[in-house]
SERO-4910 file (N, C-alpha, C, O; in steps of 0.05 Angstrom, whole numbers):
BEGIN
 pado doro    nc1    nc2    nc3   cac1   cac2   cac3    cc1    cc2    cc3    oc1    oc2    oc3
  Unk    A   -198    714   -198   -212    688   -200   -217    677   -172   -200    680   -154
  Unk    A   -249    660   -167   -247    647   -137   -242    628   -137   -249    617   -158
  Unk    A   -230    612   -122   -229    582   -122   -255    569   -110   -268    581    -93
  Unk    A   -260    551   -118   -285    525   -112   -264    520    -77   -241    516    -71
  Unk    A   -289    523    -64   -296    519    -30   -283    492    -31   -294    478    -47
  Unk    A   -264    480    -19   -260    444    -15   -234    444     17   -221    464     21
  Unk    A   -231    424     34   -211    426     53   -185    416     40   -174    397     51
  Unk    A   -173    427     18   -153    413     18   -122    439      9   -126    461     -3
  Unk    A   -101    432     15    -81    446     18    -62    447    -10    -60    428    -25
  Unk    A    -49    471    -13    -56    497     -3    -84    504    -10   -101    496    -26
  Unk    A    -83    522     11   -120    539      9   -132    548    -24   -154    548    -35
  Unk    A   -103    555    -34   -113    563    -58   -107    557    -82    -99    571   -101
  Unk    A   -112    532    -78   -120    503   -109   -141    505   -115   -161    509   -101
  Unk    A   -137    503   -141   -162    514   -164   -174    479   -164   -157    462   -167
  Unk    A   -203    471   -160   -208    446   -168   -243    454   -173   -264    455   -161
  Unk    A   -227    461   -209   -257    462   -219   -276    437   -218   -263    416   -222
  Unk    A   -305    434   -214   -325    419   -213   -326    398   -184   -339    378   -180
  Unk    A   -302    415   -164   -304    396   -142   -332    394   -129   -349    412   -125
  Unk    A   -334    362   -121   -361    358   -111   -345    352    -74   -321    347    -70
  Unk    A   -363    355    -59   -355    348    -30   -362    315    -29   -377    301    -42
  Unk    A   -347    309    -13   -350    274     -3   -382    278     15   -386    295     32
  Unk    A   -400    257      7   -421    255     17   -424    251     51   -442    260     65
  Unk    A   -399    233     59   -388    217     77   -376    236    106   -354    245    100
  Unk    A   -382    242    126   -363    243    140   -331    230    141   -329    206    141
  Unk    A   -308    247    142   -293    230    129   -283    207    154   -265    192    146
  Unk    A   -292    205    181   -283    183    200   -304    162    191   -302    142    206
  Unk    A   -321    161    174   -337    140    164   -325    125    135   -332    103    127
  Unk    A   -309    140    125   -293    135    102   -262    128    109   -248    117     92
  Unk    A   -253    135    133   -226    112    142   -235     90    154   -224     68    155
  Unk    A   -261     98    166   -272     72    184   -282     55    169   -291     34    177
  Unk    A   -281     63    142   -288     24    127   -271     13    116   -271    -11    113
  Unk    A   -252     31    108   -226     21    101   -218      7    120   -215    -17    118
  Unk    A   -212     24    146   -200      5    163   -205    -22    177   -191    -39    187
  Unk    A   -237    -19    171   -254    -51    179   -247    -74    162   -246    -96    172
  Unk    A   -238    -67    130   -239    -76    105   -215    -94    112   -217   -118    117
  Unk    A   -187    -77    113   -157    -78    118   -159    -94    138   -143   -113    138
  Unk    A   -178    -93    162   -172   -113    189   -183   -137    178   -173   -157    188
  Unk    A   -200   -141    161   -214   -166    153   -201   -179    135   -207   -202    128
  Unk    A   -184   -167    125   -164   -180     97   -139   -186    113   -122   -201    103
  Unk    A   -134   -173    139   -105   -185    150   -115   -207    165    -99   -224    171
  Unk    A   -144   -209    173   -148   -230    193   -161   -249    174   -172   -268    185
  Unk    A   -162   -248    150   -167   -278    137   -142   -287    132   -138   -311    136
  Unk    A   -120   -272    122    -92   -283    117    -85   -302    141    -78   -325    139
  Unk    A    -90   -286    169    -80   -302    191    -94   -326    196    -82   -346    206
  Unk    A   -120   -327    190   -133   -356    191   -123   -373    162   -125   -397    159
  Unk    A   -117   -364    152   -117   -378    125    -89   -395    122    -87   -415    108
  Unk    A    -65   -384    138    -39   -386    150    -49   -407    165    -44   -429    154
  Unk    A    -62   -409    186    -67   -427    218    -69   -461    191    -55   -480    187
  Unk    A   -100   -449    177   -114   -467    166    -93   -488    144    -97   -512    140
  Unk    A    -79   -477    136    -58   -493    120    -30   -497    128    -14   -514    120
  Unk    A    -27   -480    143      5   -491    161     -1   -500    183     20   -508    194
  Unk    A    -18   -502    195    -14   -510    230     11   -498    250     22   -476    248
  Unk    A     15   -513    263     35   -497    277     55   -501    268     73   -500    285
  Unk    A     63   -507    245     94   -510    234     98   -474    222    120   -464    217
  Unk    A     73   -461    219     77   -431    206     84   -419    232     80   -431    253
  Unk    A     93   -396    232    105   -383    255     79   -364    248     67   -365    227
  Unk    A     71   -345    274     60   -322    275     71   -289    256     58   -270    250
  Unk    A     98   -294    251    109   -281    229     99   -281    203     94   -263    188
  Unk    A     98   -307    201     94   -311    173     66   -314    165     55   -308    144
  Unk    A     53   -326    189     21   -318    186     11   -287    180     -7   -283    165
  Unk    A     23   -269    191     16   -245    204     30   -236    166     12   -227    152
  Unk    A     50   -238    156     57   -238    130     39   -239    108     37   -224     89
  Unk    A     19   -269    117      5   -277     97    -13   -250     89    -11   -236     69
  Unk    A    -31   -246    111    -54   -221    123    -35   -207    107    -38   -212     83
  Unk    A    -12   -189    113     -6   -166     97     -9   -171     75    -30   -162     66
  Unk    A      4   -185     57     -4   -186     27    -35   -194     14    -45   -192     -8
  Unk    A    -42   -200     32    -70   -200     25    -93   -176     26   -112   -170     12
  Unk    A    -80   -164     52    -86   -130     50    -72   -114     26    -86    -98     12
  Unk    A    -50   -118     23    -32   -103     -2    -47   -107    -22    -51    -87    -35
  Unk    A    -59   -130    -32    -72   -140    -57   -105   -119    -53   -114   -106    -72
  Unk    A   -118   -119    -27   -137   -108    -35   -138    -81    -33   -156    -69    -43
  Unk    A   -117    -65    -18   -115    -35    -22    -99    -29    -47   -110    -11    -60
  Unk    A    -74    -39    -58    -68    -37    -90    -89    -39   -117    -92    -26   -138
  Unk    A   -100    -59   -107   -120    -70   -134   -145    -44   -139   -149    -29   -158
  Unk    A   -161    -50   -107   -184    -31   -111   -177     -1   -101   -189     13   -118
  Unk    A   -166     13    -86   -171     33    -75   -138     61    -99   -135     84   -106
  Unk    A   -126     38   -100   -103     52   -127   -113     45   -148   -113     62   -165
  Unk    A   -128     11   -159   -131     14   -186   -156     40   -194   -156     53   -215
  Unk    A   -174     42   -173   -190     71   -181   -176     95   -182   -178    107   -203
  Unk    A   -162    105   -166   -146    121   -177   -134    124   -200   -138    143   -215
  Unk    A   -115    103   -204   -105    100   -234   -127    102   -257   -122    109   -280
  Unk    A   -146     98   -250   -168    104   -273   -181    124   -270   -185    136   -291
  Unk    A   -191    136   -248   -207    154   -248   -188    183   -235   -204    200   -228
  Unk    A   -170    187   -233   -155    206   -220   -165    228   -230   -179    240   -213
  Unk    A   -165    239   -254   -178    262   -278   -201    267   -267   -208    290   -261
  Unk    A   -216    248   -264   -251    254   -254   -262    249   -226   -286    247   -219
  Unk    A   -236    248   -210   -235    242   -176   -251    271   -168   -275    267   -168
  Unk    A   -243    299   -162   -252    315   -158   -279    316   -155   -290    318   -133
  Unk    A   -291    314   -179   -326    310   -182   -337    280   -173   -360    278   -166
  Unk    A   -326    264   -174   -334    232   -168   -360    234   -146   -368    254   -135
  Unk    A   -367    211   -142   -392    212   -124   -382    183   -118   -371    172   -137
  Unk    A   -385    168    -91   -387    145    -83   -370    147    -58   -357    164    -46
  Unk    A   -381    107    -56   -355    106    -35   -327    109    -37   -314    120    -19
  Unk    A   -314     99    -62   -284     97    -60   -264    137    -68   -242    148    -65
  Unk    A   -295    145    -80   -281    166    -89   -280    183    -54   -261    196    -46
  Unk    A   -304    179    -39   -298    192    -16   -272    189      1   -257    207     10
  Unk    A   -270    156      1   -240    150     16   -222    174      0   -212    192     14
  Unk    A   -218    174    -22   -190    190    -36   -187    221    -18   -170    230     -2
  Unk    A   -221    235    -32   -221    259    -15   -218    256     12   -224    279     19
  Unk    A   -213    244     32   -214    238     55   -186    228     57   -177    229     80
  Unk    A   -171    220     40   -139    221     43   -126    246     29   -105    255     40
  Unk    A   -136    259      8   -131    284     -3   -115    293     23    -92    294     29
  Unk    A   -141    302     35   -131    325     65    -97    319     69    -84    339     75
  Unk    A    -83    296     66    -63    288     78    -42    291     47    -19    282     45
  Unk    A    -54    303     31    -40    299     -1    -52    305    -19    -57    288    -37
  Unk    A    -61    329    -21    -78    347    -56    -63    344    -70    -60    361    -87
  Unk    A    -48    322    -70    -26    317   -101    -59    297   -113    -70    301   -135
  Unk    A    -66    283    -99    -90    258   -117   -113    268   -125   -128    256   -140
  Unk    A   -120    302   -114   -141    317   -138   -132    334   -164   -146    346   -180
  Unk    A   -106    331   -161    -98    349   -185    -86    332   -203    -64    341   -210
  Unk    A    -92    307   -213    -75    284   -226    -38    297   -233    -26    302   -254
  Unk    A    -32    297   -212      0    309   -207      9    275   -220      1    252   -215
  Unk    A     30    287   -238     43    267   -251     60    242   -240     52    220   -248
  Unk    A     83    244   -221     89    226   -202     66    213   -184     67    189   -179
  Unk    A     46    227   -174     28    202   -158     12    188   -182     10    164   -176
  Unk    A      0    194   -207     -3    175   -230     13    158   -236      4    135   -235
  Unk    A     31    160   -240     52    145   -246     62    125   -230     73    106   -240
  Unk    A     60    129   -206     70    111   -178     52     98   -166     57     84   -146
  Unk    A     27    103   -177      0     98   -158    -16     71   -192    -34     54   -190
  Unk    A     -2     77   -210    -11     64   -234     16     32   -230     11      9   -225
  Unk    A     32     40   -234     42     19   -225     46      0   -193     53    -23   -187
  Unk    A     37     23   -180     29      5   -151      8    -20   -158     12    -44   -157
  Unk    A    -18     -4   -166    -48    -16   -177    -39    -45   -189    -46    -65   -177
  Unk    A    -22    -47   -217    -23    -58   -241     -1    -79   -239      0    -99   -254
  Unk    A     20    -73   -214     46    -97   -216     44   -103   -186     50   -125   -176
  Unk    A     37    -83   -173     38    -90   -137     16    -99   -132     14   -107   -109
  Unk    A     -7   -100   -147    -32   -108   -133    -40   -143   -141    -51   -160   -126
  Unk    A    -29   -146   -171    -31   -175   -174    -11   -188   -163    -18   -210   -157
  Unk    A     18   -183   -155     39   -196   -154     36   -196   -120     46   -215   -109
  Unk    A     28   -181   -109     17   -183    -72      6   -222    -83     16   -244    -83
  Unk    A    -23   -208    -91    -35   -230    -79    -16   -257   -100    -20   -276    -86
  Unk    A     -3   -264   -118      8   -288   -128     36   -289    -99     53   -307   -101
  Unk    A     40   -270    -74     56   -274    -57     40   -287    -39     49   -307    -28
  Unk    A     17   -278    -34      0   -297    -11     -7   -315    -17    -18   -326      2
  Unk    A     -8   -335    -47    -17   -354    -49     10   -372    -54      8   -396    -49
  Unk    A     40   -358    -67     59   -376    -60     62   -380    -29     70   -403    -22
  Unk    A     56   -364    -12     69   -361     10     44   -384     22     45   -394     45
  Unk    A     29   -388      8      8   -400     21     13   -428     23     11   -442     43
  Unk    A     22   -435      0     26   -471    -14     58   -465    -16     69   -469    -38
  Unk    A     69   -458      4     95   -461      4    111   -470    -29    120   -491    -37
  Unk    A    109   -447    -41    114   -447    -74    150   -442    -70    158   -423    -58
  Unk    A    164   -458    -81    203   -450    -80    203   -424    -88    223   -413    -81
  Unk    A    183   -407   -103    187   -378   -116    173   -361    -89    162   -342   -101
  Unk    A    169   -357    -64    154   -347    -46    168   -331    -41    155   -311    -37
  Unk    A    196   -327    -37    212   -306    -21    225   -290    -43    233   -267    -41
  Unk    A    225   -312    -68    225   -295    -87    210   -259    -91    218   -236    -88
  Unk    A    186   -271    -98    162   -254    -98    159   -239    -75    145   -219    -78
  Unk    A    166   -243    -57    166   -226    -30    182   -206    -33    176   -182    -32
  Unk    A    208   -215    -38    222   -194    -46    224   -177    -60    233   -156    -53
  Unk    A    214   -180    -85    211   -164   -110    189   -145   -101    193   -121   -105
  Unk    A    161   -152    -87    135   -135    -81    149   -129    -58    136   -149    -53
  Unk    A    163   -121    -37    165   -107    -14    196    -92    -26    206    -76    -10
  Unk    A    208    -95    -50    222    -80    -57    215    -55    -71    223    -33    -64
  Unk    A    199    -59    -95    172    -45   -103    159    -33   -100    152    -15   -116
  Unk    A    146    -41    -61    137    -22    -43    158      0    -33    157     24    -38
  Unk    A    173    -10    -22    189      5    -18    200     25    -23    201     45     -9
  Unk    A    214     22    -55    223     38    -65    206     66    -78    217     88    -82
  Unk    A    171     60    -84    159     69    -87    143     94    -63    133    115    -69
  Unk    A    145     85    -46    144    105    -22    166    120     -2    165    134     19
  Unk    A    189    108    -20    219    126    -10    211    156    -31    215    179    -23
  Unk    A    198    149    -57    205    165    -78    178    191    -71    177    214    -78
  Unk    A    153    172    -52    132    189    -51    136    203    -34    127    226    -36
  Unk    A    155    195     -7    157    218      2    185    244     -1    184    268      3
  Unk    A    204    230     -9    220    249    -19    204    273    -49    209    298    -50
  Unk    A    196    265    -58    183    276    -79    162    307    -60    160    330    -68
  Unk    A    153    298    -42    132    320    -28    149    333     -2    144    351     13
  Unk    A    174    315     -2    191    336     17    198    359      1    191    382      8
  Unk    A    216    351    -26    222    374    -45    195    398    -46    200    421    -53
  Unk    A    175    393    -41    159    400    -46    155    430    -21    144    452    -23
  Unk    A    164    421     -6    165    419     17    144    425     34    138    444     47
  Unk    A    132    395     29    105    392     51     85    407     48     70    409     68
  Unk    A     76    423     21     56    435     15     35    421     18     21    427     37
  Unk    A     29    406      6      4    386      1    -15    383     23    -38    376     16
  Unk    A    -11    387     49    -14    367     81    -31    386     95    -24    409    100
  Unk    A    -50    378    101    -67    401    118    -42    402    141    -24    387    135
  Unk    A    -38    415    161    -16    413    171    -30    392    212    -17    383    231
  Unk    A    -53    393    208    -59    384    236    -57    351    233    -60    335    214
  Unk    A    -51    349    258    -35    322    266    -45    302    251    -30    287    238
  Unk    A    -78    297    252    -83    276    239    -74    269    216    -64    248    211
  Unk    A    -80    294    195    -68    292    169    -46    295    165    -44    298    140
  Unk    A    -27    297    173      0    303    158     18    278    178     37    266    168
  Unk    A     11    273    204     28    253    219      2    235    219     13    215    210
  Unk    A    -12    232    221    -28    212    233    -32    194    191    -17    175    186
  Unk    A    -50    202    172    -57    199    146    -24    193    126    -17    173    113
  Unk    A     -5    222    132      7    227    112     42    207    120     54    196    102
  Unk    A     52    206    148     71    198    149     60    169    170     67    146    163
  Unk    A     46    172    188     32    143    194     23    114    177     29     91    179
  Unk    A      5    129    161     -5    100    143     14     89    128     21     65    127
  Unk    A     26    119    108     60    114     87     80    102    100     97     90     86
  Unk    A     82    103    128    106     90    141     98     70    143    118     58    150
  Unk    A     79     53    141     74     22    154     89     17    118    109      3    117
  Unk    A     81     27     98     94     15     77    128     24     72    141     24     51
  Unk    A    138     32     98    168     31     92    180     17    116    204     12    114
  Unk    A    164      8    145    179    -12    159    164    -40    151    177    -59    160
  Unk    A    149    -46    142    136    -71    142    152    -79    115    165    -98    122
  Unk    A    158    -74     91    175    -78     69    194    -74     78    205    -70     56
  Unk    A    212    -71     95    240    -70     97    239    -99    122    255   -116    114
  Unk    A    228   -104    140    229   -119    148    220   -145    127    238   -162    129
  Unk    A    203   -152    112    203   -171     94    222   -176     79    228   -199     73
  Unk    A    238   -152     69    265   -155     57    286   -165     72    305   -175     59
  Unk    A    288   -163    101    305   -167    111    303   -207    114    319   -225    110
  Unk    A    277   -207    120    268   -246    118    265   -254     87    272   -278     83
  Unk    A    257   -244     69    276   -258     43    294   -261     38    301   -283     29
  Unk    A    318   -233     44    351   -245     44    353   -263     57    365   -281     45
  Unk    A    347   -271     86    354   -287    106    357   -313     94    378   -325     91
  Unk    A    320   -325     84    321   -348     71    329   -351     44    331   -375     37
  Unk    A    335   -332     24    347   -348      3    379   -336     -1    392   -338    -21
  Unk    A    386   -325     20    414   -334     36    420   -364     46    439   -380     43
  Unk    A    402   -365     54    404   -396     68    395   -413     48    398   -434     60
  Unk    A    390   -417     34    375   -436      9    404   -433    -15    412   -452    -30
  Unk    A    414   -410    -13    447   -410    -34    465   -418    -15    482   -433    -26
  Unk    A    472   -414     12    487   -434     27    485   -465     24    505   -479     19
  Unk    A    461   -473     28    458   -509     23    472   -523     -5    483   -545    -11
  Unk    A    461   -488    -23    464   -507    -47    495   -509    -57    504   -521    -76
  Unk    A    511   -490    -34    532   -486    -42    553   -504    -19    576   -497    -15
  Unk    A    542   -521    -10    555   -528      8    569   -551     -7    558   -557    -28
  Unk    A    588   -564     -2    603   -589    -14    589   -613    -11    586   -619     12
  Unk    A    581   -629    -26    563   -656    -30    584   -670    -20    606   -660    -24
  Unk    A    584   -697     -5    594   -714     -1    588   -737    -10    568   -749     -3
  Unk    A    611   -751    -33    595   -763    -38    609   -809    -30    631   -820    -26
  Unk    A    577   -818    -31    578   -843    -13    594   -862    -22    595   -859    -47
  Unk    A    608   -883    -15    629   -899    -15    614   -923    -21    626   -945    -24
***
């Protein structure tokens, strides 16, 4: 049997009816990445615009992430979660981005069961519950660090499991040249395991400090 011509690893994955990405694929990270810079830099204005300088640059720079989280969960995983089965052949822009991350993970043309599964609930609970974190986080909502916590725990734990899952694997998937496997595969996936651990670490902080107050002894007046 031959396999259908495509760049993705190992050499010899069967992906009947594959179509090629129309796209050069540095034109298909390069809008993503224009997209991602435009969704972290409205968070940060959007932070300035309603906190003034009482918001720290942390927490501005916070806002932007979940507002990026909301639009790479919603659109770029909720198509996956739907179209994963018919990604291979797809034609467009979003299906090009996938093939253009493939290179870095042929687990997302073969609807491989753990990235459905992890990429469907990323879409469907991390993509609405991001953005209800940028808009508590926005109008200073008492549930903000809540929600922070739960979506950067979420994240987290979800990309501990994606990459342990393709270590067992052991690293088959990965074109092996730098861009794709360090630059695509452990580069982009790592911003979602230090940026959620650091958010976790500033939710404990504050509702540590918010069960201290409440736990502190009332005094009461004479």
């Amino acid at each position: 049997m031959t396999t259908t011509a495509h760049p993705f690893w190992p050499r010899s994955l069967l992906l009947p009816g594959y179509v090629a990405a129309a796209r050069p694929g540095w034109q298909s990270a390069g809008l993503v990445g224009v997209a991602g810079a435009g969704l972290l830099a409205l968070g940060w204005l959007l932070g300035g615009a309603r906190g003034g300088a009482s918001r720290s640059p942390a927490h501005r720079l916070a806002l932007g992430w979940f507002l990026l989280c909301t639009g790479i969960h919603s659109v770029l995983e909720g198509y996956f979660s739907i179209r994963h089965r018919e990604l291979p052949g797809d034609t467009g822009l979003l299906a090009d981005v996938w093939k253009e991350y493939a290179k870095a993970d042929s687990r997302y043309m073969t609807s491989d069961d753990f990235t459905v599964a992890m990429e469907t609930v990323t879409a469907w609970a991390w993509g609405p519950l991001s953005f209800l974190t940028f808009l508590a986080l926005l109008r200073r909502h008492p549930a903000r660090y809540i929600l922070q916590l739960v979506v950067s725990l979420g994240q987290l734990y979800g990309d501990v499991l994606y990459f342990a899952t393709e270590g067992l694997a052991g690293w088959s998937h990965s074109d092996p040249r730098p861009l794709y496997f360090w630059g695509y595969f452990v580069g982009l996936n790592g911003v979602w395991v230090v940026v959620p651990c650091a958010l976790l670490v500033d939710s404990c902080r504050h509702l540590a400090a918010a069960q201290r107050a409440l736990d502190r002894p009332r005094h009461k007046s004479h």
